[in-house]
Structures are given as structure tokens and as C-alpha cells.
C-alpha positions in Angstrom: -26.6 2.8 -10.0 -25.7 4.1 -13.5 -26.5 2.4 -16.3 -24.6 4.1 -19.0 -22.0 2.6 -21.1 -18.7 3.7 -20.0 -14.7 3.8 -22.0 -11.6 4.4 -21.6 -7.9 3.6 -22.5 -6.9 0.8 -20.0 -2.9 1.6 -20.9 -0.7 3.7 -20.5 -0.8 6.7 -23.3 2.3 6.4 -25.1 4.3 4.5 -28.0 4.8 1.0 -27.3 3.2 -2.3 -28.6 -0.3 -2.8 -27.8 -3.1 -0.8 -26.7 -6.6 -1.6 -25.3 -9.3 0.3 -25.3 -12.3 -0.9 -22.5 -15.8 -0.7 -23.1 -18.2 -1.5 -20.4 -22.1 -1.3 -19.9 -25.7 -2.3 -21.4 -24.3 -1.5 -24.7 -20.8 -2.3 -25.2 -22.0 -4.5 -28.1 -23.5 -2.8 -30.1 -21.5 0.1 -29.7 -18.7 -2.0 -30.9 -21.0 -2.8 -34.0 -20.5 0.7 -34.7 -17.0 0.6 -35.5 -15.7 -3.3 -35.9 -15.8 -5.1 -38.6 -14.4 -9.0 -39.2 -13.6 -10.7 -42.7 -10.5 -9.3 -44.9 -9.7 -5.9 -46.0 -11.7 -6.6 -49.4 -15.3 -7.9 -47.3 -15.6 -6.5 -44.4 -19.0 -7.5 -42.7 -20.6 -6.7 -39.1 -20.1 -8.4 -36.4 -22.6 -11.3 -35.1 -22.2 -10.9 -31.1 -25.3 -12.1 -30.5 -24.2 -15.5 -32.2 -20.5 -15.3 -30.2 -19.9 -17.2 -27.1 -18.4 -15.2 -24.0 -14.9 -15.2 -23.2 -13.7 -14.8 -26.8 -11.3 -13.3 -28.9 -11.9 -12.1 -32.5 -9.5 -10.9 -35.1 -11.2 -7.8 -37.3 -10.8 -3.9 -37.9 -11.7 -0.7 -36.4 -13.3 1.6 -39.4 -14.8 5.1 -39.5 -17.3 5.5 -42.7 -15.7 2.1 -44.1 -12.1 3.0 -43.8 -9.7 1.5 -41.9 -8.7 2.6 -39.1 -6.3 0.2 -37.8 -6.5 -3.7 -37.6 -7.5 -5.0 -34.0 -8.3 -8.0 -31.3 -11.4 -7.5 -29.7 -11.9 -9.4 -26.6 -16.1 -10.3 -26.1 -17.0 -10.7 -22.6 -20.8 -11.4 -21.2 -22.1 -10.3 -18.2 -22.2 -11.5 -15.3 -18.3 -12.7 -15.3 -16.4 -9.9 -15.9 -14.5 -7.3 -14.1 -17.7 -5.1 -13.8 -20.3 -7.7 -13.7 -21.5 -5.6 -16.9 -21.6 -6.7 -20.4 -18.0 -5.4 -21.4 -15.5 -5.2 -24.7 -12.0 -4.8 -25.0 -10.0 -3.7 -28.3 -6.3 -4.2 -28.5 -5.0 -2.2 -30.8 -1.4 -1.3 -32.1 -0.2 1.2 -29.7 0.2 4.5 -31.1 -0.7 7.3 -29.3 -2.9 9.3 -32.3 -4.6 5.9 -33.7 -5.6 4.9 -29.7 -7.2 8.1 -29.4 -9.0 8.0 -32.4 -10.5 4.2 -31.7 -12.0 5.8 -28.3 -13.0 8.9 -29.9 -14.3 6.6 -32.1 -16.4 4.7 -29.5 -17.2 7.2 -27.2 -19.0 9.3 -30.6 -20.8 6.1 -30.9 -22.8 6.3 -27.4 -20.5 5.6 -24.9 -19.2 8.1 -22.1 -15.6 8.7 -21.3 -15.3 6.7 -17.4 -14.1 9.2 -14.8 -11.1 7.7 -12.7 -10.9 4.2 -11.2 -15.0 3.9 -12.4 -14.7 0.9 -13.7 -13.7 -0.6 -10.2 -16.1 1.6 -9.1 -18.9 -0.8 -10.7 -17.1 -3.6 -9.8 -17.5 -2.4 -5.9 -21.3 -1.2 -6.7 -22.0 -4.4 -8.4 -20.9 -6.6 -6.1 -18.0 -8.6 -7.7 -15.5 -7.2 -5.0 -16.0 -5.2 -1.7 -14.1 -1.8 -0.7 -11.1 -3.7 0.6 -10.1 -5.6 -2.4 -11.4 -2.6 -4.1 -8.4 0.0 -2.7 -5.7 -3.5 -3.1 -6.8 -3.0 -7.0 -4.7 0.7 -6.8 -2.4 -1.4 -4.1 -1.2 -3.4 -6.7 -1.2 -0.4 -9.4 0.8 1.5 -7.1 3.1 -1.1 -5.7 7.0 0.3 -5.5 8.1 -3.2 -4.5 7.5 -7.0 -3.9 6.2 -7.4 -0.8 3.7 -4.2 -1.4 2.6 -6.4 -4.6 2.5 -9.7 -2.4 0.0 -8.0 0.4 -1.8 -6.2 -2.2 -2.7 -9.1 -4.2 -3.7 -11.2 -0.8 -6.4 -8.2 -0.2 -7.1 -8.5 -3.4 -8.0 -12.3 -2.6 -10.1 -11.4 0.0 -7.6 -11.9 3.1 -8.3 -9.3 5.1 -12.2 -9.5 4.0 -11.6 -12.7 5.7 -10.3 -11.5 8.7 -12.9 -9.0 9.1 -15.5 -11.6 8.7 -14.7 -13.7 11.3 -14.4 -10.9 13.8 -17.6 -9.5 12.5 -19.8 -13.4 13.2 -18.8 -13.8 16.5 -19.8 -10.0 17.3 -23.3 -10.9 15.6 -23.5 -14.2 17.0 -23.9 -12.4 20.6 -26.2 -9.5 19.5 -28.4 -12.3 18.2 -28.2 -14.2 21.4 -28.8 -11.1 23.8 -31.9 -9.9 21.2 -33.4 -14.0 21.4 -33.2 -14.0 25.1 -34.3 -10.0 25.6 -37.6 -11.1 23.0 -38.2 -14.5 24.2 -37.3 -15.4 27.7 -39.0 -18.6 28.1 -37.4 -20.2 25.5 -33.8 -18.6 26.1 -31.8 -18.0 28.4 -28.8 -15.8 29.2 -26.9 -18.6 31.8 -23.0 -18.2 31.3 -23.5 -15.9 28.8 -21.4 -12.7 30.2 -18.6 -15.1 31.0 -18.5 -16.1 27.4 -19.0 -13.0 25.7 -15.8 -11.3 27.6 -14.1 -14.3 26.6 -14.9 -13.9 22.8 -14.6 -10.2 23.1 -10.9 -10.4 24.4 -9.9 -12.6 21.5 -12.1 -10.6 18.8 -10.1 -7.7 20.0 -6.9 -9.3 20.3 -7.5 -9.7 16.6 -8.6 -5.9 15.8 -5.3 -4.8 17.4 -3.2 -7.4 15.7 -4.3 -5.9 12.7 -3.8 -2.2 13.6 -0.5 -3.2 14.5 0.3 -4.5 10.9 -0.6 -0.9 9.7 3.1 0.4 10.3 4.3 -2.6 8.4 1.6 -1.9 5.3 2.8 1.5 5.5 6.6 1.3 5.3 5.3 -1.4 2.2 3.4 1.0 0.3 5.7 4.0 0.7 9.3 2.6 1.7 10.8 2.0 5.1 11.9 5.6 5.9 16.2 5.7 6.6 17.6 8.5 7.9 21.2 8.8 7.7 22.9 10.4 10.8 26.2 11.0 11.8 29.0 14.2 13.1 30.1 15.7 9.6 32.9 13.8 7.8 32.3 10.0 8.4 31.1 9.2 5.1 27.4 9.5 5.1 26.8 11.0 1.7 30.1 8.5 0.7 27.0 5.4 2.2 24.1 7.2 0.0 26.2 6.9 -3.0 27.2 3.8 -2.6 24.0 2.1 -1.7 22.8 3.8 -5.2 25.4 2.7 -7.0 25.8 6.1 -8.4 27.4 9.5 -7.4 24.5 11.8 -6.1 25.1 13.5 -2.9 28.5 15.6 -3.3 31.3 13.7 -1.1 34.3 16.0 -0.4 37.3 15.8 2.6 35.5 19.3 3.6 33.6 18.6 7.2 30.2 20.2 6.8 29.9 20.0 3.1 26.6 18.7 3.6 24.1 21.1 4.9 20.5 19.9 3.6 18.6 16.7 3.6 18.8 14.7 0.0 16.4 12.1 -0.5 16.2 9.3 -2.5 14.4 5.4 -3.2 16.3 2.5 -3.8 15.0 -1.2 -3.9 16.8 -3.8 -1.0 15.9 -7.1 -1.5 12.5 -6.5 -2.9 12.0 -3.7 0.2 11.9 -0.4 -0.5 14.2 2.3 1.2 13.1 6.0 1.0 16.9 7.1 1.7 17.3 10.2 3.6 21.4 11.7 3.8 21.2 14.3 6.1 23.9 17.2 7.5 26.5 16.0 9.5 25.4 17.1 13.7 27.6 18.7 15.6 27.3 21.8 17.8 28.3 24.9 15.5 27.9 28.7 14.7 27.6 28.8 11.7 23.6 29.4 11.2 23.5 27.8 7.5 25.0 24.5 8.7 22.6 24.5 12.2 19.7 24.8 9.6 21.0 21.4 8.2 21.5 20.3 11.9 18.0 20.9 13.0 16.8 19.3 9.9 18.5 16.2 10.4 17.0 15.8 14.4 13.5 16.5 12.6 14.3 13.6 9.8 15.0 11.4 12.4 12.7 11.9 14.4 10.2 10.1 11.9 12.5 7.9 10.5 11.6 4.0 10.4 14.5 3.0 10.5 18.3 5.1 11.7 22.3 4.1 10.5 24.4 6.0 12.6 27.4 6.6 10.9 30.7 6.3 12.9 34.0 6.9 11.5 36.6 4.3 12.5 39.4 6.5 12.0 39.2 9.1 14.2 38.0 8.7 18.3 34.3 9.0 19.3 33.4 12.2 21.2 30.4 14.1 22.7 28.6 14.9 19.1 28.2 10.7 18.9 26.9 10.9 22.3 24.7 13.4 21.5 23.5 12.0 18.2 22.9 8.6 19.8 20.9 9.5 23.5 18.2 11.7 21.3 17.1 8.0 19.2 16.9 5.1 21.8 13.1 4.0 20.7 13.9 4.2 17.4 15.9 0.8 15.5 19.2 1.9 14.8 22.1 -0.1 13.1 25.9 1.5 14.0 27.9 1.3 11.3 31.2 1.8 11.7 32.9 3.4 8.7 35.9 3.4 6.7 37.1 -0.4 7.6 39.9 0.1 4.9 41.5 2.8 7.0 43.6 1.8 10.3 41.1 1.4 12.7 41.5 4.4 15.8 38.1 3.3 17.0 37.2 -0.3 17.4 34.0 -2.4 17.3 34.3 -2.6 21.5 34.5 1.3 22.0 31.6 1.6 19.6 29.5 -0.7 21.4 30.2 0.6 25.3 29.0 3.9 23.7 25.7 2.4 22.5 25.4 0.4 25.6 25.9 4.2 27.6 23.7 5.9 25.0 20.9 3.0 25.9 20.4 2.3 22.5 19.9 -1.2 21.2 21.6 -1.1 18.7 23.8 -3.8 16.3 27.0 -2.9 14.5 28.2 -3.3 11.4 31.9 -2.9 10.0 31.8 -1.1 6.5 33.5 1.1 4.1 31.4 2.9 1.6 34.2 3.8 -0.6 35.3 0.0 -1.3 32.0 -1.4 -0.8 33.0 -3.9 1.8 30.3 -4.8 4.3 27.1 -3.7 2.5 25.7 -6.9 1.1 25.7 -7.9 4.8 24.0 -4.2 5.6 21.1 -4.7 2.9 20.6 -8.4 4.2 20.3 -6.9 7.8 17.9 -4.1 6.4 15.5 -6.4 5.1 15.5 -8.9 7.9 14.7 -5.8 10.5 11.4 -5.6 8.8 8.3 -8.0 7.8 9.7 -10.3 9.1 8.0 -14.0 10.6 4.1 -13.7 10.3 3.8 -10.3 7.7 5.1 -13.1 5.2 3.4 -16.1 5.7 -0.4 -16.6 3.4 -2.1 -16.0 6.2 -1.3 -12.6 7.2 -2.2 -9.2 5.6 -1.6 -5.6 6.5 -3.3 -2.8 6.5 -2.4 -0.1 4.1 -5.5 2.1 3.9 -5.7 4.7 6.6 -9.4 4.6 6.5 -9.4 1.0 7.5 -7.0 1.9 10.2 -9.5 4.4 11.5 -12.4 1.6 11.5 -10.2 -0.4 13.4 -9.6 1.9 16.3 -13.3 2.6 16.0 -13.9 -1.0 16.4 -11.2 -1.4 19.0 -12.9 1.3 21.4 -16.2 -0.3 21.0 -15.2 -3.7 22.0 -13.7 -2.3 25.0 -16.7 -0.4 26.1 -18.2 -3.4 26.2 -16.1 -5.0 28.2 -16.4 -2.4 30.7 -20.1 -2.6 31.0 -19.7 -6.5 31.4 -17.2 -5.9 34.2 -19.9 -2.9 35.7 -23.1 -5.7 35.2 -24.4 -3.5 33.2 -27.7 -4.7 31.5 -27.4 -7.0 27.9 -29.3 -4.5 25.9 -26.9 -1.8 26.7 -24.0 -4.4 25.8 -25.6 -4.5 22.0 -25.6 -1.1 21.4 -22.0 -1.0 21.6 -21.7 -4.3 20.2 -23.7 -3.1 17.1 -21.3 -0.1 16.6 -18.0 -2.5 16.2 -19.9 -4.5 13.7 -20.9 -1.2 11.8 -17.1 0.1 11.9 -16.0 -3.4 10.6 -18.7 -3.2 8.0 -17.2 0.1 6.9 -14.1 -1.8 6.6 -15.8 -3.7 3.5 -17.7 -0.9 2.3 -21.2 -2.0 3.7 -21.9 1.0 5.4 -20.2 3.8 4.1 -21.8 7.3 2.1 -21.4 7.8 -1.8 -19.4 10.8 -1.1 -16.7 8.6 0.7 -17.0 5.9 -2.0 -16.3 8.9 -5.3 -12.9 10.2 -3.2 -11.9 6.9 -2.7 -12.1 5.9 -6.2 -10.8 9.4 -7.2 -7.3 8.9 -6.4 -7.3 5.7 -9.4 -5.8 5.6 -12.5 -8.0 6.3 -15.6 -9.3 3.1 -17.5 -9.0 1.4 -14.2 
């Protein structure tokens, strides 16, 4: 474990109010003695730390061979109770880009070393304060593009899904422990009943594992957006819907069918969700090569798409390019929307929906016009309530977001189920703990427990500096 004394900017580099500078390690103090000094601008002295309580804050100035430098907080905290578990100092300073870097300059040419991306929550994680799960919700919450990313970030962060794991991970050791007793020391125990309750245990241990492999689509579409693909024949107002659900003009809407012939992408916040919008070109069957470029880009959009509106204009008749559209999508949720209300209607609600129903796509429908806006407060309502919805909100609950975890998880999964085969085989109980022993290692990955320092550096590798 290192023991160096580590720094960095813990803000972002640019103008703005306040800066802070973090120091962490063995000697944060006394590198700080180095360059702060408390008292006026007349009588400056040196700091007493060893006389300071923890958990303070002191008013004084940064200096470099007794000039000022700038006039600073520092923020004195003791080890053990701090972020790193190491002794660790923290000097806000006015935030200026130049005078920030020269206070770290400053500190790191008095004995500290420049910390390497997300190290500091590195030590954390090495020193015991968090384990790897609330470790990655640190860069969760960092990274969050919306509320509920931030609300199942910070429960990680509380130790949720340690939680979880932990529960999962007792009852598997409970048996080991039980199989090993009675394996060592028959006399005193005995294996009576114990098959029948093992598989019992196992089925709901595993009910739990898949539960939360499920919930990894829904940590997904939090972390990165819920991926909507816009599709529809050319001309019904798709780009028209883009634009309006920005609030601004970016795709280019004219009365020419097949004006659109790539994909245009773009993020927009719904109700605290966000949308990773995707317009696409309009499908029909053409000739023309450019547009059938567009046209196979728009199948491939949606075919990983979280979420499809099909577009339908109300104002002309529904044909075999709707058909079309609508048979290639039926596991995928789809909303129909059925544009341009503020036209006279030449197809209706009813024809819409005996198309679906033909289609076999389960679909609802929605009456809007993007070009006056009516109808799309009741579409971004029945956006959000499509997804993370009931149990992904309540305290209890927490997805997964890291694919590593997911991975442990199926790992875990596939273990528990051999298992259950060999119970249902008769297999012998020391075979059962082998098996039993691999779940409980991929959980333990899980929380970091059992994982290689080369996993640990790319994991924290993708974190911001000063975190």
C-alpha cells in the first residue's frame, strides 16, 4: 500500500469562485507547514497543527519565500475519519486558474506527488473506508446525467447493494460451514434435512441474484439515457417531434418527403429521465441508394432502441410502409403517436389501433401535433412512467450499473444452479461446496474482496483527477 503523500485539484480547472486543492497522506501536515501561514498580512507565523483539533477550518495564506500568494481556508482533517482514512488537508482558494496551479505546484515542490486519476478513492477502497461497489457509485454520482442516476448512485454509495450482496453471500457461507462441520465431525453433526433446506435457500438466494441482473437494463438506460428511436414513412413529422421535444430547431423539417436521410442524435432531460433521442430517415421502400442508406440505418437504430415512437401521420391513410415499419418491432415498447391532430383527421385513433393489433404490437397511442405542441406533456408523462417504475424507486431497491458486477452476477447465478443440479443428482456435500464456494467468491468480487490490482488500477482509471 503506498504510503506517499498524494495532491491534486479536487475542482474543476477554470475561472469561477473557489478552488480546493487536496492533500492526502503521512505528511499532509507538514507539507502544508511549508506553504501556510495564519495571523495578518503584517505577522504571519506557522501553523501549530499539532495543537489543532480535527475537523477544522482555519483562515491564513498560501506564501512562496514569504510572499503572498493568495489568501486561503484550509480545512484540517485527522486520520482515521476522512475520505482516505489518511491524515488529509484541503485549501480553498480563490478560483483562478494561474494562482490554483501555482498553490499545487506549490505543494507538490514541497514533498507531495501529483495523485494519478480517481487515487484518492483508490485509498479509500485500499484502506477500507468503502468497498468496490460504493467505490464505482463515487464516479456514479460524478457522472450522473439525471436524477434518478444520482438517486441509485448515492444508495450504492450507502451501501445498498453491499447490502444485498451480503445477505446473499451469509446464507451461501452458512451452508459451506454446515456441510464442512458435519464432513469434519460426524458425531457431533449431522446432515438430516439438510439437502431439502439448502435447495430451498438456494432457490431464493438465486431468485435474488437474478432480480438483480434484471435491474441492470434499468441502471443502464439510468446512467446513459433510455435510448428512443424515432421511426416512421418519410413526411409524418418526425424531425417536426425532435424539434419540438428540444424546444429548438435542430433537425431540418421541410414538406419535401425524404428530406431526412441520416440518423441525428440528441439528449434531452424528461421528468428527471434522460432520453438519448435518435430521429431517423423516414422507411419506405425506394431506389434511390442514398435514402435506402438512411433506411437501413434506421432498422439498425431500432433494433437497439429502449424504447420506439412510431410516428403516424393523421392526415393521410395508413399503407404497407406502416405495416412494414410496425411487424419488424413487436418485442420492443412502442408508443404510436398519431400526428398532426391540428390537421383534419383522414386516419383515426380506431384505424391506428386495428393496425397495431394486426402488426401484434402492444402498443398505446397518443394523439399529438408537434408543430403546436398539443399532446406532448401527456407523451413525456407516459415516457417516464414506461420506465423505473414501482420497486427501481422505492429505498430499498438498487440497480446495477457496472458491467463488471453484472458479469459476477451471472457468475454467481451459474454457480448456484450447478448446485442445484448436483442436489437434484444426490451428488455428495463436498462436491456441493465447491460450487458453493465459487458463488461466494463471484459475489466477493462484487465488493472487491477478491479481485487482482490490475483490475482495481483500470477501474479507478476511468475517474476524474482529484477524485
Amino acid at each position: 500500500m503506498s504510503t506517499d503523500t498524494i495532491a491534486a485539484i479536487a475542482t474543476g480547472l477554470s475561472a469561477g469562485g473557489i478552488s480546493i486543492i487536496r492533500i492526502s497522506g503521512p505528511e499532509a501536515s507538514s507539507i502544508a507547514s511549508g506553504i501556510f501561514r495564519v495571523g495578518n498580512k503584517e505577522n504571519l507565523s506557522m501553523p501549530s497543527f499539532e495543537q489543532w483539533e480535527s475537523h477544522t477550518v482555519h483562515y491564513g495564506f498560501v506564501v512562496e519565500d514569504d510572499r503572498i500568494v493568495d489568501e486561503v481556508m484550509l480545512l484540517y482533517l485527522k486520520a482515521p475519519k476522512t475520505y482516505t482514512r489518511e491524515d488529509t488537508i484541503e485549501i480553498d482558494c480563490h478560483g483562478g486558474i494561474v494562482v490554483t496551479k501555482r498553490i499545487l505546484s506549490l505543494v507538490l515542490s514541497h514533498g507531495a506527488r501529483l495523485a494519478e486519476p480517481g487515487e484518492f478513492t483508490k485509498r479509500a477502497f485500499l484502506n477500507g473506508r468503502i468497498d468496490l461497489s460504493q467505490a464505482e457509485a463515487v464516479m456514479g454520482i460524478i457522472s450522473a446525467k439525471n436524477d434518478l442516476a444520482l438517486r441509485n448512485s448515492v444508495k450504492q454509495l450507502r451501501g445498498k447493494l453491499r447490502t444485498r450482496i451480503l445477505s446473499v453471500r451469509e446464507e451461501i457461507l452458512n451452508a459451506v460451514a454446515e456441510i464442512e462441520a458435519a464432513l469434519d465431525q460426524p458425531e457431533y453433526y449431522t446432515l438430516d434435512g439438510f439437502r431439502e433446506r439448502l435447495s430451498e435457500s438456494l432457490e431464493r438466494q438465486s431468485a435474488e441474484i437474478r432480480r438483480l441482473i434484471r435491474s441492470a437494463d434499468d441502471g443502464r438506460m439510468m446512467s446513459e439515457g433510455i435510448r428512443t428511436v424515432i421511426l416512421g414513412k418519410p413526411n409524418v413529422g418526425k424531425s417536426s417531434l425532435l424539434n419540438a421535444l428540444l424546444e429548438e430547431d435542430r433537425a431540418i423539417v421541410t414538406d419535401i418527403a425524404g428530406t431526412t436521410r441520416d440518423t441525428l442524435t440528441e439528449e434531452i432531460r424528461v421528468n428527471g429521465i434522460s432520453l438519448v433521442l435518435v430521429d431517423t430517415a423516414g422507411i419506405r421502400n425506394t431506389l434511390d441508394p442514398v435514402e435506402e442508406i438512411g433506411v437501413r440505418k434506421a432498422r439498425e437504430q431500432a433494433q437497439e432502441a429502449d424504447l420506439i415512437l412510431f410516428v403516424a401521420d393523421a392526415s393521410v391513410p395508413l399503407d404497407e410502409n406502416d405495416k412494414e415499419i410496425l411487424r419488424g418491432h413487436t418485442n420492443a415498447r412502442v408508443l404510436a403517436l398519431l400526428n398532426k391532430s391540428d390537421l383534419s383527421p383522414v386516419t383515426t385513433e380506431e384505424d391506428l389501433k386495428n393496425l397495431l393489433s394486426a402488426c401484434g404490437c402492444d402498443a398505446e397511442i397518443l394523439s399529438i401535433s408537434a408543430k403546436d405542441g398539443a399532446g406532448l406533456n401527456e407523451l413525456r408523462d407516459k415516457i417516464s412512467g414506461m420506465f423505473f417504475s414501482g420497486d427501481i424507486l422505492t429505498d430499498d431497491e438498487v440497480a446495477i450499473t457496472a458491467e463488471r458486477q453484472k458479469e459476477c452476477l451471472y457468475e454467481a447465478e451459474a454457480s448456484l444452479s450447478h448446485v442445484l443440479e448436483a442436489l437434484s443428482e444426490d451428488m455428495p456435500e463436498d462436491f456441493l461446496s465447491i460450487d458453493l464456494m465459487g458463488a461466494y467468491g463471484a459475489l466477493s468480487r462484487i465488493l472487491g474482496e477478491e479481485v487482482d490490482e490490475d483490475l482495481i488500477d483500470r477501474i479507478f482509471e476511468t475517474f476524474c483527477l482529484g477524485k
